[in-house]
N, C-alpha and C positions, 0 to 999 in steps of 0.2 A: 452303617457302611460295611459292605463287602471285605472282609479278612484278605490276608495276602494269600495266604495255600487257596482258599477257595475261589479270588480271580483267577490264579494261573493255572486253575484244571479248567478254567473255564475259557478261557482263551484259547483259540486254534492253532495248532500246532502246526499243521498240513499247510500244503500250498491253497489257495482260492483261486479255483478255476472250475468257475460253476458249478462252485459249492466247496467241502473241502477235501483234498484228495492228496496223495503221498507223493513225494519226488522219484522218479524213475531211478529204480535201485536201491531205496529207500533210505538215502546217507541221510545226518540230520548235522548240526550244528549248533555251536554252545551260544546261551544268551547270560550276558551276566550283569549283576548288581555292579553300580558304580562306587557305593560306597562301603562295600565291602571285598568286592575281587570274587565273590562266588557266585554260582552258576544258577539263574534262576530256572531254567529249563531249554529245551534244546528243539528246533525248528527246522521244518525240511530242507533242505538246501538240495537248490532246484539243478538241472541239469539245461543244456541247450533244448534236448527235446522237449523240457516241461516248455521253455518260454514258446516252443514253435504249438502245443498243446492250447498256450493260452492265447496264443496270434491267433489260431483257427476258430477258437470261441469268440474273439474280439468280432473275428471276420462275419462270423452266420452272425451275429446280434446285431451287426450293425445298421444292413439295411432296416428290420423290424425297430429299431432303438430311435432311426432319424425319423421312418416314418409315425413314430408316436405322435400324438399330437403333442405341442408345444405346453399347454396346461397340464397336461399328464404328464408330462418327466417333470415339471415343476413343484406336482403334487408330491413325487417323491421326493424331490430334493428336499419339501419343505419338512416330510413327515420324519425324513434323516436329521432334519436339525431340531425337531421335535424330541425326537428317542434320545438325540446324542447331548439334549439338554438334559433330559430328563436323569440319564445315565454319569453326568458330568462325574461325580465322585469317584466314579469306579473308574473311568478312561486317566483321569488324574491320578489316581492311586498307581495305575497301571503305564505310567508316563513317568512319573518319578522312581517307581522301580527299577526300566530300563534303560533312564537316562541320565538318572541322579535329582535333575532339578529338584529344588522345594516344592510341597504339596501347591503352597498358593501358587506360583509360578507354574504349576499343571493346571491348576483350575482357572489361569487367566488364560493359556491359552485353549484348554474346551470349548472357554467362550469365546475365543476370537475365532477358532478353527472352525467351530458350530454354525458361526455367522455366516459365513459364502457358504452353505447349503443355502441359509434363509436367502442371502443377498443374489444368487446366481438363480434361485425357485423364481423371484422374481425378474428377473433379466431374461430369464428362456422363452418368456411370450413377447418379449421388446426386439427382438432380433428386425430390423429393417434395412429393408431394399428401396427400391425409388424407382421413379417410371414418368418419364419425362419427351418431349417431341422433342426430335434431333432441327440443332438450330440451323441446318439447310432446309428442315423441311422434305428431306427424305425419306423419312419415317420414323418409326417410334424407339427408344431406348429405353430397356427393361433392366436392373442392375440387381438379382436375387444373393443373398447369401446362404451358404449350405453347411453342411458339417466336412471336415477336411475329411474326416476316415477315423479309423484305427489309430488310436495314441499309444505312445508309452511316455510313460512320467518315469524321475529315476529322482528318486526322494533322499535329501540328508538324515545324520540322525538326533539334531540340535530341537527340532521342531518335529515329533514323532508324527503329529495328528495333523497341524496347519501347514505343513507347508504340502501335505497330499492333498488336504481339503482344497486347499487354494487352486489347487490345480484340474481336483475331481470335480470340481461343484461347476466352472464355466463348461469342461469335457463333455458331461454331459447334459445338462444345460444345452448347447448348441447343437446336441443327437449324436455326440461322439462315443464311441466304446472307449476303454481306455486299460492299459496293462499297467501296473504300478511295481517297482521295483523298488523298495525300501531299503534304506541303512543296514546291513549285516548286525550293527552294533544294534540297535531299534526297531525289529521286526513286530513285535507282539500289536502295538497301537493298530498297524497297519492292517493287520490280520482283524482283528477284534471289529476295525470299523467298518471291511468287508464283510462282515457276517451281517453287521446292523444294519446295513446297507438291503443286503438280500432279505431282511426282516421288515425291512418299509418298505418292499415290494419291488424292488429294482431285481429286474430280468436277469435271466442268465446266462454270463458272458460278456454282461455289458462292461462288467470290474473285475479286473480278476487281480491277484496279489501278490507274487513271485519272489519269495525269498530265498537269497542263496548268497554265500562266502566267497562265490567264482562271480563276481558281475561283470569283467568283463567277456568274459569264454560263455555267459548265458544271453548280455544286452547284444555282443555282435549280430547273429545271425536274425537278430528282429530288425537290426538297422541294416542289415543287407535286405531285407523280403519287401518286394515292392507294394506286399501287401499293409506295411504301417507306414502312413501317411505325416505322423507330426511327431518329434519329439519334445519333452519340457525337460527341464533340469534344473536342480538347485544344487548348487554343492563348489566345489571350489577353481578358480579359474584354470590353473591345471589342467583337470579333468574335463571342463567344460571346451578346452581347446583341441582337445582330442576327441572327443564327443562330436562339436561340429566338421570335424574331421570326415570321420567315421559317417556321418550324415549327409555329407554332402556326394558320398556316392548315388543316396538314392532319392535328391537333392529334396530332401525332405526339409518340411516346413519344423523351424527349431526356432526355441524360445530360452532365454539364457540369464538365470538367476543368480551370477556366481560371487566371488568376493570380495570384501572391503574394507576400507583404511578408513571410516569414518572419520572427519576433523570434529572436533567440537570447538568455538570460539566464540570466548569472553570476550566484551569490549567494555573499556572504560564505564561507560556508561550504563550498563548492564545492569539489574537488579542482583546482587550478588549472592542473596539468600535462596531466591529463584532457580539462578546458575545454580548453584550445589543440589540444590533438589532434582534438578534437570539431568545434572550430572548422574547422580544413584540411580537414578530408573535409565539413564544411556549407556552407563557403562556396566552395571550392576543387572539387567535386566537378564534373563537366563542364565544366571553365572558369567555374564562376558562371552559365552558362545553363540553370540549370533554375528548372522553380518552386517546388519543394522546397530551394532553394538561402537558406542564411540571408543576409539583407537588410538587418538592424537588429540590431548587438550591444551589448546593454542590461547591463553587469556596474554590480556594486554597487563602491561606491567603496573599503571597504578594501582589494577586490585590481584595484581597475580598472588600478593603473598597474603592477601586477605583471604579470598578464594580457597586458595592451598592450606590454609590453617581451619578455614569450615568443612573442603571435603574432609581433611583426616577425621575431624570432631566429626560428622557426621558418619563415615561408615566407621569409624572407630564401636559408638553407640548405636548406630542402626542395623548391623550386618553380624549375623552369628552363624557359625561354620559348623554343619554338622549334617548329619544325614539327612535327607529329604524327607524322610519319613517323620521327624522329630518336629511336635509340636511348633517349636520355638524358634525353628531353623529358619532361614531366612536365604541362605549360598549352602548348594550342597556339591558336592565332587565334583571333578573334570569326569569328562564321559570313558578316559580311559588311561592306562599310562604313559603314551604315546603324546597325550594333548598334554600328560603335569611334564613331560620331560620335553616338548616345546615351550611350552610357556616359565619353566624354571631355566631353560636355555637364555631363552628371551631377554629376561631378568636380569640373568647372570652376565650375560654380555654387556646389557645397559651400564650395569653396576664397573664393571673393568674398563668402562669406556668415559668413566665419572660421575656418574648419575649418583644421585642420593637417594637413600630407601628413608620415606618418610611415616609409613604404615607396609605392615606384611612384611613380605619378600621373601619368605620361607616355607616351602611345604612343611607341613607336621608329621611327616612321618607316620607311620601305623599303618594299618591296612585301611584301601581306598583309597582311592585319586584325587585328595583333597590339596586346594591351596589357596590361600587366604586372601580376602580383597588386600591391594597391595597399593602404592603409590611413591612414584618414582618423582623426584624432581632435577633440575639443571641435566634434563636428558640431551648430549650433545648428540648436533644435527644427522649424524653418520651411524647412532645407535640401529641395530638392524628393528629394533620393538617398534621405530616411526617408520618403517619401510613396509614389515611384515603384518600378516594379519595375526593377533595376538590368541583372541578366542578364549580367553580370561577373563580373571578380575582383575585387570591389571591398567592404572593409567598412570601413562607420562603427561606430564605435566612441561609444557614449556613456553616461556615469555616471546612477546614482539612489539615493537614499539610505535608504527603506525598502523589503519588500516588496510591499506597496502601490502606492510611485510605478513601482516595477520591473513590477508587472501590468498595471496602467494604461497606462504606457507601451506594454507589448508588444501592447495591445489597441486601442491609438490608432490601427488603418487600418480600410480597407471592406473589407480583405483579409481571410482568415481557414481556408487552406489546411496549413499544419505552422508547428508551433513547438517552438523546444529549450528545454529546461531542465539547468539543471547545480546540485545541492546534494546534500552529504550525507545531508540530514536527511529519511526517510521520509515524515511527515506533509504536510512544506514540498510536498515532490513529487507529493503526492497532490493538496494541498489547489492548488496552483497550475496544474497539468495541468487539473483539472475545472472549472478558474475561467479559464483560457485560451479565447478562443473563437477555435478552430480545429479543422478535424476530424479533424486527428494532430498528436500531442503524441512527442517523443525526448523521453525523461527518462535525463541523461546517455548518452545516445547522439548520434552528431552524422550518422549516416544511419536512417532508418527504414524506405524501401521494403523490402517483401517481397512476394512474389504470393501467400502463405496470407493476407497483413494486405489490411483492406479500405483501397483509396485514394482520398481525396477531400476536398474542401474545403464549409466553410461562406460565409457571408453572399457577398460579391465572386469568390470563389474559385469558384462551383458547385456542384452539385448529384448524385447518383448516387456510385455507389461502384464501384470496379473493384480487383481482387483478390479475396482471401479466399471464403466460401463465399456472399460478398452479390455478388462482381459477375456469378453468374453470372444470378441473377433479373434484374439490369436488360434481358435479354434472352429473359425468357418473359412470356407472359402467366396470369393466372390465371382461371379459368374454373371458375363453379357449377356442379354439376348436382344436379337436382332427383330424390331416387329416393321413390317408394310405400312 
């Protein structure tokens, strides 16, 4: 395995804009370890002129990028999920530096972020149209899809590699150029995968990579230029509402990944050993920093205190707090100090509002951003930790007595992105998933991404879908044509 000094000279430091090249005026900015607070190395931070640099390259590549043939952007997609398997340890290594996660938790997502190259290689020759006689009989109806144009993506920094993959693999897939604007906090992945990119033979111009400390003073003037056609987003409802904002001057085609209140609920009936296992990997999965991460644990009261006695034994014994780098590590840092002093806010309120600390509840102090899987219970209903998105290892835990008040409850945010369920009973799972307003439901499962499944949220959560065979349309346009 590739050393630490010798990935980070090896990784691009410059902006990627057909190929790699300096920010105008050459300022850079700091990237730092999570678990330590020091600075791994320092990256260009772009300017408004780089981002309109890399709009002019999206623009020339484009027409040549759509007209590729469909099997040929495919091939590359597929040879990037090729390289980026082949490479997995070193993008891992290089994702847990930046972003704290444990090693394994970088290498499961290699594998998931690797997949929609494969997944979308294969989708880019599937794109169909239809061609039909119009039922007056006045001639023929043509129905083509095309590429919308010019993307820019504006990427978190929870998911360094998959939540750009996710977004790069249908982009161009469907013949779209695309500009990618990554996390300040998460730059390096982004950088690194544009290089491998341009090494399995993808054009240039087609990707370009634009890091910078000012995102909104560089993303304006690309969402003002009617030259960029769609934007994507992930990142948090906030921003995402000002974004479509901002977008709708130049009534651009927008896709909207933002955040969630996950419920998770137990019912009576439920396997309970199950539940808890479901539990660790829902709420435990990235440190608690996703938004698919459960937020709210809603169990029915005959096994609430059963439940509550196997999660603590469970991550009590399964979950060890230390740096990502560290063999045995298992939860490594918050990504910054911003997020331990949210989430020990979080805590701290629950607790003055009556809540009981049943495991955790305490940063440990020292250097790094650390704080400990944690577990709250008799969380009263007005606590702000059932309202806000937490982005920890932290779960409230609280009882209801029908399945009724247990729907209710898990329906009670503006949120509305995944929800878990846990019961035996077929009907219960059916009837509760379709009465959930959320727009993925685990039904006893306690992870659900996959890149064949379509991913995305309802009401607060956003808009658009990415995976499955729907995210490659948020990325064509459809187009009549009229035949004799």
């Amino acid at each position: 395995m590739v050393s630490k000094s010798e990935l980070l000279q090896a990784v691009p430091t410059q902006l990627w804009i057909g190929g790699p090249v300096d920010a105008t005026g050459g300022a850079t900015f700091e990237v730092h370890d999570p678990a330590t607070g020091a600075v791994l190395t320092r990256v260009a931070d772009a300017t408004p002129e780089d981002a309109m640099r890399a709009l002019d390259a999206a623009e020339a590549a484009q027409a040549g990028w759509a007209a590729t043939p469909a099997r040929e952007r495919g091939e590359i997609l597929r040879r990037v999920f090729e390289q980026l398997t082949a490479r997995a340890e070193e993008f891992a290594l290089l994702m847990t530096l930046e972003m704290g996660k444990a090693l394994p938790e970088s290498r499961n997502e290699v594998r998931y972020g690797a997949e929609f190259f494969r997944w979308f290689a294969e989708e880019a020759v599937r794109v169909h149209g239809r061609y039909l006689h119009a039922p007056s009989g006045t001639g023929r109806i043509m129905v083509h899809k095309q590429p919308v144009g010019p993307c820019l993506a504006i990427t978190p920094w929870n998911f360094p590699l998959a939540m750009g993959t996710r977004k790069i693999g249908p982009a161009l897939a469907a013949g779209c150029t695309m500009i990618v604007k990554p996390a300040s906090a998460t730059p390096l992945t982004m950088l690194a995968l544009a290089q491998l990119c341009a090494e399995a033979g993808l054009p240039e111009g087609v990707l370009s990579v634009v890091t910078t400390s000012r995102s909104s003073a560089v993303t304006q003037p690309l969402l003002d230029d009617p030259r960029l056609r769609k934007l994507t987003f992930t990142g948090s409802t906030e921003v995402g509402k000002k974004l479509v904002q901002q977008a709708a001057n130049g009534l651009l085609r927008t896709s909207m990944e933002l955040g969630g209140n996950a419920p998770f609920v137990v019912f009576d009936d439920a396997d309970v050993d199950a539940a808890v296992q479901g539990a660790m990997l829902a709420k435990l999965r990235n440190g608690g920093e996703a938004c698919t991460a459960a937020n709210r644990f809603h169990v029915q009261n005959g096994v609430l205190e059963e439940f509550t006695t196997k999660l603590v034994a469970a991550m009590s014994s399964q979950v060890r707090l230390g740096p990502g780098t560290d063999a045995d590590t298992t939860l490594g840092p918050l990504i910054n100090e911003d997020q331990l002093n949210t989430v020990t806010e979080l805590v701290e309120d629950a607790v003055e509002a009556g809540a009981q600390v049943r495991l955790g509840g305490k940063a440990p102090g020292g250097p790094g951003w650390f704080y400990p899987a944690t577990i709250l219970t008799e969380v009263p209903p007005h606590a702000r930790i059932l309202r806000e998105e937490v982005f920890g290892p932290v779960a409230p835990i609280i009882g209801f007595d029908t399945e009724r008040a247990g729907l209710d409850a898990a329906n009670d945010t503006e949120f509305g992105l995944v929800s878990y369920v846990y019961t035996r009973d077929l009907d219960r799972a059916l009837r509760i998933a379709e009465s959930l307003e959320s727009g993925m439901v685990g039904v006893n499962r306690g992870v659900i991404s996959d890149p064949a499944a379509p991913f995305g949220g309802v009401k607060a959560s956003g808009f658009g879908r990415e995976g499955g065979t729907e995210g490659i349309e948020e990325y064509l346009s459809t187009k009549y044509i009229a035949l004799t």
